[in-house]
Phi, psi and omega in degrees: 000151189218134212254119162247118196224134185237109212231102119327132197192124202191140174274208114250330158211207191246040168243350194262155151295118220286155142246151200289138177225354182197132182253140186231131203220145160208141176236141185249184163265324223215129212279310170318356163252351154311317172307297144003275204283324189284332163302326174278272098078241183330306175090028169168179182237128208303171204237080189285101190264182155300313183279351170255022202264144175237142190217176202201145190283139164252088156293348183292296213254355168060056175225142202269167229208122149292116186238001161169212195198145175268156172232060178332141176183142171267142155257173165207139179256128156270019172283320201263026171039027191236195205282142147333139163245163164267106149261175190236143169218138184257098192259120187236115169256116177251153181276101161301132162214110175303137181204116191301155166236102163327143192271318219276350197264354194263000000 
């Protein structure tokens, strides 16, 4: 099983600072419905450099951890009639491995 996590982020322009406006979760079965799911979402499958790459400090190994990748784009919602945003969404796929947690263990 599989975590597909979306931290939405949007500007009105790009001298401004993005802010978080929506977290988005989805869990799949199959790394193919991760592709799937991200071809719909996108209308393609974003293209992963160095500058859009995300990463996290590994105090164990005191290395920074590659952990997903960003995605840029201008949007518009046209229900709600209103101007482009730049958005950003910070995209993390994860391996789910489920493990009980005991009420006496807590």
């Amino acid at each position: 099983m599989y975590e597909i996590v979306i931290n939405e982020t949007g500007r009105n322009t790009l001298k401004e600072e993005p802010s978080f406006f929506n977290l988005l979760t989805k869990k799949v079965k199959t790394k193919k419905e991760i592709k799937d799911f991200i071809i719909d979402r996108y209308n393609k499958l974003p293209k992963i450099r160095e500058n859009n790459k995300i990463f996290i400090d590994n105090i164990k190994t005191n290395k920074a951890q590659e952990v997903g990748f960003l995605f840029s784009y201008w949007n518009k919602d046209c229900s709600h009639n209103s101007k482009s945003w730049y958005q950003t969404d910070w995209i993390e796929i994860r391996e789910i491995n489920y493990k009980p947690i005991l009420l006496k263990e807590l």
